[in-house]
mmCIF file of the N, C-alpha and C atoms, coordinates in Angstrom:
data_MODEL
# 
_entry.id   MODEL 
# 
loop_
_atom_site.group_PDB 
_atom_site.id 
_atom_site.type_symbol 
_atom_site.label_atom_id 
_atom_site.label_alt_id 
_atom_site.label_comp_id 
_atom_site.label_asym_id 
_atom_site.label_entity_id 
_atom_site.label_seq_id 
_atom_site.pdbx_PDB_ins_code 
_atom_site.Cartn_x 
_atom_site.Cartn_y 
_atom_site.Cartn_z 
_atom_site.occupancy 
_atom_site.B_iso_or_equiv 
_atom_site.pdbx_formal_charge 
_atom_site.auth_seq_id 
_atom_site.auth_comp_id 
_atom_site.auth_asym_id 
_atom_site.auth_atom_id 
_atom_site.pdbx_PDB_model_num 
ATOM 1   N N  . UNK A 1 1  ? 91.963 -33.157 17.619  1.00 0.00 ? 1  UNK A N  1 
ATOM 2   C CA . UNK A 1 1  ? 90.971 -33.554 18.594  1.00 0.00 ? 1  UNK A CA 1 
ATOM 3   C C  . UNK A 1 1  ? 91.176 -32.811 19.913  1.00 0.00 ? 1  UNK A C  1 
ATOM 4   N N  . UNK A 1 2  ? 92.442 -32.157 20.105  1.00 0.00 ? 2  UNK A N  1 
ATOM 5   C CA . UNK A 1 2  ? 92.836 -31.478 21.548  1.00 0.00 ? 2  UNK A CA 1 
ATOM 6   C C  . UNK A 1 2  ? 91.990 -30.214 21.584  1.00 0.00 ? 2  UNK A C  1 
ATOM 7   N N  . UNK A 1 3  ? 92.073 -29.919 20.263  1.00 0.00 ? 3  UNK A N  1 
ATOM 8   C CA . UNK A 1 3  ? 91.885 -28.535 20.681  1.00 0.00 ? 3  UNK A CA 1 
ATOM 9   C C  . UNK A 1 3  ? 90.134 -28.056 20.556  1.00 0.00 ? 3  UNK A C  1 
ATOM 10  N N  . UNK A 1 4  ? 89.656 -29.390 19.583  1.00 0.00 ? 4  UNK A N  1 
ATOM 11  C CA . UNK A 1 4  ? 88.348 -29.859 19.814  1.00 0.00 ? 4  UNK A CA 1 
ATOM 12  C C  . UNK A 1 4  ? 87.627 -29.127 21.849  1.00 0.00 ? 4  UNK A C  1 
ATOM 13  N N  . UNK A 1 5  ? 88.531 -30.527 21.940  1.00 0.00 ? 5  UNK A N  1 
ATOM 14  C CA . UNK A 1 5  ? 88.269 -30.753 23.575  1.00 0.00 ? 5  UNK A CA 1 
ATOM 15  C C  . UNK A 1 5  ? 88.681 -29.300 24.589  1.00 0.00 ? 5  UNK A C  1 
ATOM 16  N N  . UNK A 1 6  ? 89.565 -28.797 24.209  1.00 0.00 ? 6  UNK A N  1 
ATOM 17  C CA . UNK A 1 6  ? 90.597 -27.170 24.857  1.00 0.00 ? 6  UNK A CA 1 
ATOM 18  C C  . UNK A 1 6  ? 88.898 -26.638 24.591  1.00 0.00 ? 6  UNK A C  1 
ATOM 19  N N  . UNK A 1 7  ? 88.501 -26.364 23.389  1.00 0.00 ? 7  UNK A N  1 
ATOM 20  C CA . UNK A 1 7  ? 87.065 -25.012 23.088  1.00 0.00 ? 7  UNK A CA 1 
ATOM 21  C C  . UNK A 1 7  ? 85.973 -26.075 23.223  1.00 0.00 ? 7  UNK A C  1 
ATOM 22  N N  . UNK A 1 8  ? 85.532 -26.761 24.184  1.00 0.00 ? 8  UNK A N  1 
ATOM 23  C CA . UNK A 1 8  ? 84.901 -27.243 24.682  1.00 0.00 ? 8  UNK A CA 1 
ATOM 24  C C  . UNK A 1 8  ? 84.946 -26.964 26.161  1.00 0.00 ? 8  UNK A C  1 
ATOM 25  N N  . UNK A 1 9  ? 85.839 -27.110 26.626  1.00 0.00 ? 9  UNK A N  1 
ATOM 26  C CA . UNK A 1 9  ? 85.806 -27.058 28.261  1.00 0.00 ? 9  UNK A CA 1 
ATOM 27  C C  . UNK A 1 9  ? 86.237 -25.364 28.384  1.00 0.00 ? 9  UNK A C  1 
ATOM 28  N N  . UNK A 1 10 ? 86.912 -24.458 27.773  1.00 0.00 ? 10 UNK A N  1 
ATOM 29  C CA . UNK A 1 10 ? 87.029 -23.252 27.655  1.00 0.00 ? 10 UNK A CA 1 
ATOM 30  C C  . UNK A 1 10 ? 85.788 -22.846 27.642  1.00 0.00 ? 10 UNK A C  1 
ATOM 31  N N  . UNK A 1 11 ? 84.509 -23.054 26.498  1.00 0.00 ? 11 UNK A N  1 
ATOM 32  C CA . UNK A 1 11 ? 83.535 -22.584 26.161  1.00 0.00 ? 11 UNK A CA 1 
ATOM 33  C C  . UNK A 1 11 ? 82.150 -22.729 27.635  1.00 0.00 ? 11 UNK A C  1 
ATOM 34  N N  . UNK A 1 12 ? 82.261 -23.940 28.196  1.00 0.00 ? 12 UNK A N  1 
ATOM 35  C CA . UNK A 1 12 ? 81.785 -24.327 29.012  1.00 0.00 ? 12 UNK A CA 1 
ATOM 36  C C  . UNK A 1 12 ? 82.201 -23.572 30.650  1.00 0.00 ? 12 UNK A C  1 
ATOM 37  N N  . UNK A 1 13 ? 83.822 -23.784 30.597  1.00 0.00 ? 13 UNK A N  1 
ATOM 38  C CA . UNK A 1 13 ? 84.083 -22.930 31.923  1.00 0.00 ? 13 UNK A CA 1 
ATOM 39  C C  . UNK A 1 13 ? 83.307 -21.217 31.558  1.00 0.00 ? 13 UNK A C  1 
ATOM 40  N N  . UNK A 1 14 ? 83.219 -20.580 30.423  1.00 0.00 ? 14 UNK A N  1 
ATOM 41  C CA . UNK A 1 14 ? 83.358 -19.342 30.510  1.00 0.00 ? 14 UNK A CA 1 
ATOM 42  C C  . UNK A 1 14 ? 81.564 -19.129 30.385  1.00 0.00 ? 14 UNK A C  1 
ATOM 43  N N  . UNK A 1 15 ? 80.720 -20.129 30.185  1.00 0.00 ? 15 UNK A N  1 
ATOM 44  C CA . UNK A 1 15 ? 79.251 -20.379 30.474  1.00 0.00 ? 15 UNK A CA 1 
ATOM 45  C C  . UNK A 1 15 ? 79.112 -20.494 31.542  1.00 0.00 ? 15 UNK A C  1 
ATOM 46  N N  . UNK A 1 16 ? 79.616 -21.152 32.506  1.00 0.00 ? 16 UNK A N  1 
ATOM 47  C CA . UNK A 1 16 ? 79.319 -21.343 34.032  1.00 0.00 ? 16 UNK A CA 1 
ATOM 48  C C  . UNK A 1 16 ? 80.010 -20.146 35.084  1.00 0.00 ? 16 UNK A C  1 
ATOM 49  N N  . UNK A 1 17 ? 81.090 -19.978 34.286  1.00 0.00 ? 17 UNK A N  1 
ATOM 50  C CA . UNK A 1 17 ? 81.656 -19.193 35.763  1.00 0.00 ? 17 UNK A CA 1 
ATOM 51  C C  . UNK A 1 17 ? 81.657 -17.235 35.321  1.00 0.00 ? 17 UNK A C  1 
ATOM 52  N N  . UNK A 1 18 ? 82.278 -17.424 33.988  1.00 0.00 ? 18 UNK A N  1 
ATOM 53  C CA . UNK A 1 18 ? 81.888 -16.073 33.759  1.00 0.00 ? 18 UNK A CA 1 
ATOM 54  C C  . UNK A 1 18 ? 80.821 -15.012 33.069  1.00 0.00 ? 18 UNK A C  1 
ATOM 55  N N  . UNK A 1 19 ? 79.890 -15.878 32.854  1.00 0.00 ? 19 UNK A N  1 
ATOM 56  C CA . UNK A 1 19 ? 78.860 -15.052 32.065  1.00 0.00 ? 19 UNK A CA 1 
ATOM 57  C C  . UNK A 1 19 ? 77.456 -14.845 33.190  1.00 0.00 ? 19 UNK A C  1 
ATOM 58  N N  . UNK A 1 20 ? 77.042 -13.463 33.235  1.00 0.00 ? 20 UNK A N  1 
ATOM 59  C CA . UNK A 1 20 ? 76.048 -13.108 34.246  1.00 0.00 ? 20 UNK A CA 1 
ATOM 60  C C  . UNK A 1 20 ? 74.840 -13.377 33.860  1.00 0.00 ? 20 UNK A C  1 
ATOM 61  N N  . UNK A 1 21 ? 74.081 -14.248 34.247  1.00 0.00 ? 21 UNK A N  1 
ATOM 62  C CA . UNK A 1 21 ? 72.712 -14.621 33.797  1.00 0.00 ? 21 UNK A CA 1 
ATOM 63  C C  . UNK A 1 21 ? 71.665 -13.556 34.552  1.00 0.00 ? 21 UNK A C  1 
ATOM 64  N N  . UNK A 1 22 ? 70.860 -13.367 33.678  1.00 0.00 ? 22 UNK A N  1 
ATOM 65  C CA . UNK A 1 22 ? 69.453 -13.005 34.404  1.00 0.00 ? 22 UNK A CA 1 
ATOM 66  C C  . UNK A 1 22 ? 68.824 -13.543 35.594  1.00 0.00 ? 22 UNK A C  1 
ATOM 67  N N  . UNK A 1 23 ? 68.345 -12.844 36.120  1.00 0.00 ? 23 UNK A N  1 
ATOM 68  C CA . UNK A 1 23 ? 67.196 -12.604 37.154  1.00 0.00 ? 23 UNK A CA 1 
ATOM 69  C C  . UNK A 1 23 ? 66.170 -13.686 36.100  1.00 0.00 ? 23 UNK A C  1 
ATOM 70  N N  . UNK A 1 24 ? 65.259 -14.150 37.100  1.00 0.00 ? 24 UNK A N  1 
ATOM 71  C CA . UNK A 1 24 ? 63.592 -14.566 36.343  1.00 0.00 ? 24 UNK A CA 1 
ATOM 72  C C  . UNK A 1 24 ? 63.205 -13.510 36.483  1.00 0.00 ? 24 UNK A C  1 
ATOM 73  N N  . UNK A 1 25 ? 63.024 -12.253 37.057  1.00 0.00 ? 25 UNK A N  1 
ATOM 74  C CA . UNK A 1 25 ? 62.164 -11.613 36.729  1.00 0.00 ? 25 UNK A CA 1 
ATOM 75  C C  . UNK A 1 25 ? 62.792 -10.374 35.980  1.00 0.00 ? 25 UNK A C  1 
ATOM 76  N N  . UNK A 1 26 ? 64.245 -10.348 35.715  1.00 0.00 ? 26 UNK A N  1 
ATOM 77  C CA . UNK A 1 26 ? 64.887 -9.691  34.702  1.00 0.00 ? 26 UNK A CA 1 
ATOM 78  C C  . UNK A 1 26 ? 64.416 -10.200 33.489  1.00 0.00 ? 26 UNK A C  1 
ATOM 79  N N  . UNK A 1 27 ? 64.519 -11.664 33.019  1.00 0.00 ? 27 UNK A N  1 
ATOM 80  C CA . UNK A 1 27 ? 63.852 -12.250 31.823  1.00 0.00 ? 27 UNK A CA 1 
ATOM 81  C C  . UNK A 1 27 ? 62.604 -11.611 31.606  1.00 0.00 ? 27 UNK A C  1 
ATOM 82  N N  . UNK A 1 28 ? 61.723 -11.902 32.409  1.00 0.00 ? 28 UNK A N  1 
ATOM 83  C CA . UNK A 1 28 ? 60.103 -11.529 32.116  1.00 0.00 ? 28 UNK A CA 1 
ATOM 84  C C  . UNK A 1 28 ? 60.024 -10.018 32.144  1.00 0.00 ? 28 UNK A C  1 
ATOM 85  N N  . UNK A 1 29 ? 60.964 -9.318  32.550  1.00 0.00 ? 29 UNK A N  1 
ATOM 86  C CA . UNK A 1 29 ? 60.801 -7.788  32.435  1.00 0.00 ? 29 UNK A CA 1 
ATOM 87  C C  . UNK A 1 29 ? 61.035 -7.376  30.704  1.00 0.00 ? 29 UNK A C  1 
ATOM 88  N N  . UNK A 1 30 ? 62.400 -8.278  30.271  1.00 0.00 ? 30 UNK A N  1 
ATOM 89  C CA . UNK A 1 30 ? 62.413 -7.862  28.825  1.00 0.00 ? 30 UNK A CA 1 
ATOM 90  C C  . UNK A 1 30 ? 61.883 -9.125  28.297  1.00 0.00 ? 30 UNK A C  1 
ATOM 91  N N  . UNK A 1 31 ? 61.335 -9.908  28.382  1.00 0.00 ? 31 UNK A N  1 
ATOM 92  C CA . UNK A 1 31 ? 60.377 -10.151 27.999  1.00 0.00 ? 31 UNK A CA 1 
ATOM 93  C C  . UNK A 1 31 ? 58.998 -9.235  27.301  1.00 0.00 ? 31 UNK A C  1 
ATOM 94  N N  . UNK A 1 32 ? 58.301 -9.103  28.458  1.00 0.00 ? 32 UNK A N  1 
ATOM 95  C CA . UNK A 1 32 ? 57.414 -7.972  28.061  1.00 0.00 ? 32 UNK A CA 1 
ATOM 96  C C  . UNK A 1 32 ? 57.669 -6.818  27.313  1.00 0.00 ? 32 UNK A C  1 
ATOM 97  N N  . UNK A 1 33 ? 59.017 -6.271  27.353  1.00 0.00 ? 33 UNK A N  1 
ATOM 98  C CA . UNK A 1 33 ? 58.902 -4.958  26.381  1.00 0.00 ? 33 UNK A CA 1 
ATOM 99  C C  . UNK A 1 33 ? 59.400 -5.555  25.124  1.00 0.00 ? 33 UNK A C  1 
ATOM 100 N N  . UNK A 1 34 ? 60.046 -6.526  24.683  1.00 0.00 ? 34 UNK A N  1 
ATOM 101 C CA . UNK A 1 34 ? 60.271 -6.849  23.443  1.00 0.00 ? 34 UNK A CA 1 
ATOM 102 C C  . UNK A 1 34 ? 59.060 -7.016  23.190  1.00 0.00 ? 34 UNK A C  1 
ATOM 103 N N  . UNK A 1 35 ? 57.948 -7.645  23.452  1.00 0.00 ? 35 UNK A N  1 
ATOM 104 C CA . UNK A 1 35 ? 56.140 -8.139  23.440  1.00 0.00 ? 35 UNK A CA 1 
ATOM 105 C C  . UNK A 1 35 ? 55.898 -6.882  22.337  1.00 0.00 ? 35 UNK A C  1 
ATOM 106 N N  . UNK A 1 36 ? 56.495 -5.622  23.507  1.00 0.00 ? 36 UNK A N  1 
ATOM 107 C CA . UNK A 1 36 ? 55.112 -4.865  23.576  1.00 0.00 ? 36 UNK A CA 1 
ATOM 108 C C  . UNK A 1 36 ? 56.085 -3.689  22.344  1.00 0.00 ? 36 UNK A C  1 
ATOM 109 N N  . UNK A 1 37 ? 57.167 -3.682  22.139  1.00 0.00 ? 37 UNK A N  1 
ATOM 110 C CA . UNK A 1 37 ? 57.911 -3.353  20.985  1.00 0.00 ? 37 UNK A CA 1 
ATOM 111 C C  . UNK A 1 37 ? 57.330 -4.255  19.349  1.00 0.00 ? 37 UNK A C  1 
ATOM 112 N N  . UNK A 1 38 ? 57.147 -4.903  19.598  1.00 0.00 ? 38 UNK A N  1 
ATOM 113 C CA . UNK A 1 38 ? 56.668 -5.622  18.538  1.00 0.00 ? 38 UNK A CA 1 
ATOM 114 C C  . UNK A 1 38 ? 55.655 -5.617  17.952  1.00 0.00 ? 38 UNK A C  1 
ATOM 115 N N  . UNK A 1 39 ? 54.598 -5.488  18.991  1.00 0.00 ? 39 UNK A N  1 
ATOM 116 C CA . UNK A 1 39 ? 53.321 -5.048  18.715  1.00 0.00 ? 39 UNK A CA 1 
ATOM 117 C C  . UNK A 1 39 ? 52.926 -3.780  18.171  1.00 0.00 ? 39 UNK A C  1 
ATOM 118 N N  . UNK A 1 40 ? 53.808 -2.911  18.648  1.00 0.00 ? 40 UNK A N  1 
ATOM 119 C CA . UNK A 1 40 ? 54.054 -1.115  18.307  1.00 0.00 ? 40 UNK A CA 1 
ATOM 120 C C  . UNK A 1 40 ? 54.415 -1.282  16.863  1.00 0.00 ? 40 UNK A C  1 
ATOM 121 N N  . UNK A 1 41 ? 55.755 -2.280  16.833  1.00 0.00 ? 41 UNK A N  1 
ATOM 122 C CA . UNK A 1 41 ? 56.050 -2.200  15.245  1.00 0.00 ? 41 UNK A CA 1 
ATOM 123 C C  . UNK A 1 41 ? 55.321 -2.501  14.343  1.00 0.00 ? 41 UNK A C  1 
ATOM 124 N N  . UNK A 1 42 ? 54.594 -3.548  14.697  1.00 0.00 ? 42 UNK A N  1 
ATOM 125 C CA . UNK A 1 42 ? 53.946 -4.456  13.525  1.00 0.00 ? 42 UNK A CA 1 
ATOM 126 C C  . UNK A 1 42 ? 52.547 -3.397  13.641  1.00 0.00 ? 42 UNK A C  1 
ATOM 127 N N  . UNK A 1 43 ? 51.944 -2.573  14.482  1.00 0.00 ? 43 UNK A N  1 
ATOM 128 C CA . UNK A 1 43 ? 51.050 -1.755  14.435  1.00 0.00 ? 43 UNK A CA 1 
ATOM 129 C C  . UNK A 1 43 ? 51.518 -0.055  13.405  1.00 0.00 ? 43 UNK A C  1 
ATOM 130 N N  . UNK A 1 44 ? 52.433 0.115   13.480  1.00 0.00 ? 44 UNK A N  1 
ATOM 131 C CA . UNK A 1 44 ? 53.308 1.161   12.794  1.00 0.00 ? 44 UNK A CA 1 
ATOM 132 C C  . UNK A 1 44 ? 53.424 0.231   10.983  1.00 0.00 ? 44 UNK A C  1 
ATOM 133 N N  . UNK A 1 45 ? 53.602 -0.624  11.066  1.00 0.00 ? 45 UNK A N  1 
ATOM 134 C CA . UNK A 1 45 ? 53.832 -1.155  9.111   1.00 0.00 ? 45 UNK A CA 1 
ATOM 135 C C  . UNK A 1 45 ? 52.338 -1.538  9.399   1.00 0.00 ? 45 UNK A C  1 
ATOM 136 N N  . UNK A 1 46 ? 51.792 -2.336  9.589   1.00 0.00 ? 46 UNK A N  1 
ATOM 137 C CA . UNK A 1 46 ? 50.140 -2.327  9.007   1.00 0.00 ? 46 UNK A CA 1 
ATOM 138 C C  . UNK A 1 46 ? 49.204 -1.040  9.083   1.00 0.00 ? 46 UNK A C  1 
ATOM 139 N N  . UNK A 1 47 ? 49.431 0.691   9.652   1.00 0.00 ? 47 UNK A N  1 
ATOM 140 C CA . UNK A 1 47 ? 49.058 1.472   9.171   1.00 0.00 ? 47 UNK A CA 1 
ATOM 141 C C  . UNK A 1 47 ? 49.686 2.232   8.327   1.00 0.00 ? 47 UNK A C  1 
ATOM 142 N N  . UNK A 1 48 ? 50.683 2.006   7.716   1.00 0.00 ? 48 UNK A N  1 
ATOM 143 C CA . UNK A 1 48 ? 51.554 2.591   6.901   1.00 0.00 ? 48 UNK A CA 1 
ATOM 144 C C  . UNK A 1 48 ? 51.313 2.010   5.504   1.00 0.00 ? 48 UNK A C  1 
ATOM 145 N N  . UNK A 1 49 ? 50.921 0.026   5.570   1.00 0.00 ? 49 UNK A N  1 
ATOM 146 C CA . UNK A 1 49 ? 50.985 -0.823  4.624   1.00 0.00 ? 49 UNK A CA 1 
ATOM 147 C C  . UNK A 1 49 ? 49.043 0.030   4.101   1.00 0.00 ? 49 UNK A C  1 
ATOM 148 N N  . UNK A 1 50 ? 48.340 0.563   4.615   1.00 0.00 ? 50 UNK A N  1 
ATOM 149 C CA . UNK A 1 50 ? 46.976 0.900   5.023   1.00 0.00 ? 50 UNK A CA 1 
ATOM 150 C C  . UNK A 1 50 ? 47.099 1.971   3.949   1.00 0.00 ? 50 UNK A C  1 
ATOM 151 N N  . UNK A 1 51 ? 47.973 2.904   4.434   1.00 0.00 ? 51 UNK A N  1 
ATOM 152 C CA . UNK A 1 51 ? 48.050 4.283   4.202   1.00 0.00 ? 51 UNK A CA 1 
ATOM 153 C C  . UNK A 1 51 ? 48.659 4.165   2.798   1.00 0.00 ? 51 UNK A C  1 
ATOM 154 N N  . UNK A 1 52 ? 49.854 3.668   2.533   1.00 0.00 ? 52 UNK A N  1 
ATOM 155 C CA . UNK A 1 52 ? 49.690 3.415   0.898   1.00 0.00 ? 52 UNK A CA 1 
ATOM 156 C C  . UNK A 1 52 ? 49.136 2.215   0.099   1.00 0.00 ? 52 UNK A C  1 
ATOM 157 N N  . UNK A 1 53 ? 48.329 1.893   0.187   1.00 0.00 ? 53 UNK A N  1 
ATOM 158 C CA . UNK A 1 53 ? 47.238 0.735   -0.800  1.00 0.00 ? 53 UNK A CA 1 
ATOM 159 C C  . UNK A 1 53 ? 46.438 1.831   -1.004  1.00 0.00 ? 53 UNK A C  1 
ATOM 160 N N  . UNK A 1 54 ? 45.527 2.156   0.397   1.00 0.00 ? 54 UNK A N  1 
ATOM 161 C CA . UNK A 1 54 ? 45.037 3.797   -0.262  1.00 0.00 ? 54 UNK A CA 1 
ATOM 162 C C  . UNK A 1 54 ? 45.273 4.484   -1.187  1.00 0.00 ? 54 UNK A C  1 
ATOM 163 N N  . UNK A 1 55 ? 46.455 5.308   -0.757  1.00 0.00 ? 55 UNK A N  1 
ATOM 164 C CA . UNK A 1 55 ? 47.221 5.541   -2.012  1.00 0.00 ? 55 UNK A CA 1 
ATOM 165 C C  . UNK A 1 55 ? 47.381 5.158   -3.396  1.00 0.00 ? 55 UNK A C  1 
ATOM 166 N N  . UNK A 1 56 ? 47.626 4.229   -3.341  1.00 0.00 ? 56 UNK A N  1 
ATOM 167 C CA . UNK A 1 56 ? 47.583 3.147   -4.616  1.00 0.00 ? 56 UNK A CA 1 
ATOM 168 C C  . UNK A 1 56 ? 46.455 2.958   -5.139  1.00 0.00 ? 56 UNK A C  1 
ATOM 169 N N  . UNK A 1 57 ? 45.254 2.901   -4.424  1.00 0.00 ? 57 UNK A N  1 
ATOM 170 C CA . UNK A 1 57 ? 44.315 2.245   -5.316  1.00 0.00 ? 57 UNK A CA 1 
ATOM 171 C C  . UNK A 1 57 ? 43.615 3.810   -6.216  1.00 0.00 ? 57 UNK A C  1 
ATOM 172 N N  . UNK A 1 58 ? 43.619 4.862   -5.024  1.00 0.00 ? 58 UNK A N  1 
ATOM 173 C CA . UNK A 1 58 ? 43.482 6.216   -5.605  1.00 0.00 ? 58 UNK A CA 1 
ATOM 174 C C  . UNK A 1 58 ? 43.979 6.738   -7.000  1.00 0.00 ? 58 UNK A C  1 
ATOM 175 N N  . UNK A 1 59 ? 45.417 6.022   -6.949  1.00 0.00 ? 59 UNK A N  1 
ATOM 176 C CA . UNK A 1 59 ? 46.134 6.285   -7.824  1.00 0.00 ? 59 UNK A CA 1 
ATOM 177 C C  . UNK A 1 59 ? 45.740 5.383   -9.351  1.00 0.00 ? 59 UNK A C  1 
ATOM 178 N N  . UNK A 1 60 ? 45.445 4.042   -9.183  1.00 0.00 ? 60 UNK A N  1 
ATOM 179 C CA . UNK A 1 60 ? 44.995 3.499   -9.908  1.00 0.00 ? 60 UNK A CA 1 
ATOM 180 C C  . UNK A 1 60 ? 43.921 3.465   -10.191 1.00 0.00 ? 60 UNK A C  1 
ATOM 181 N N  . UNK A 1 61 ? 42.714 4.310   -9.770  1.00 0.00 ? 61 UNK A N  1 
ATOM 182 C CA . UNK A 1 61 ? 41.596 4.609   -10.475 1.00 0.00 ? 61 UNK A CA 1 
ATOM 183 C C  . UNK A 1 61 ? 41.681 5.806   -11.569 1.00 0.00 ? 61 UNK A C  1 
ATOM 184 N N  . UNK A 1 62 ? 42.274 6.152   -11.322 1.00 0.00 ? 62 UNK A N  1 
ATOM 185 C CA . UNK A 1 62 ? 42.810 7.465   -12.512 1.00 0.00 ? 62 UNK A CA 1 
ATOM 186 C C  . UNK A 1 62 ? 42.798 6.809   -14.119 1.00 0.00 ? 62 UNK A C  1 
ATOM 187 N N  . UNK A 1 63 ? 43.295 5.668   -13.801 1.00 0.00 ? 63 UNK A N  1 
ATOM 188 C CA . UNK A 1 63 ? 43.914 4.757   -15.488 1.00 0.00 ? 63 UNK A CA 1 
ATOM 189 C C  . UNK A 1 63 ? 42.604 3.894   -15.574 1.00 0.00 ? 63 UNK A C  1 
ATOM 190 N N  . UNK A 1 64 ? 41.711 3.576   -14.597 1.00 0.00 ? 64 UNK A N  1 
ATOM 191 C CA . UNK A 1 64 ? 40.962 2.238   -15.202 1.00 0.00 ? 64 UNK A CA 1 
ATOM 192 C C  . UNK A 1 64 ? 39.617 3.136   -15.753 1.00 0.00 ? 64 UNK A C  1 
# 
């Protein structure tokens, strides 16, 4: 149970005193580019997911 309590108040001192938190407007800065990273990605696989069904269906008119 000590040592329970030791990585409890360890974990807590080293949350309050030594870890550097963000700015609010550090948050909302990466905020926005994770946004806008995401959007890029998911725009990059749905023309790619585009570009081979194309593919595919091209390919599968050959056999039907």
């Amino acid at each position: 149970m000590a040592k329970k309590q030791s990585y409890i108040k360890s974990s807590y001192d080293e949350l309050v005193n030594k870890v550097s938190w963000p700015t609010w407007s550090q948050l909302q800065n990466s905020s926005i580019v994770v946004a806008i990273a995401t959007i890029i990605i998911a725009l990059i696989i749905y023309v790619m997911d585009s570009i081979f069904s194309n593919i595919l269906n091209v390919f599968y008119s050959f056999f039907v």
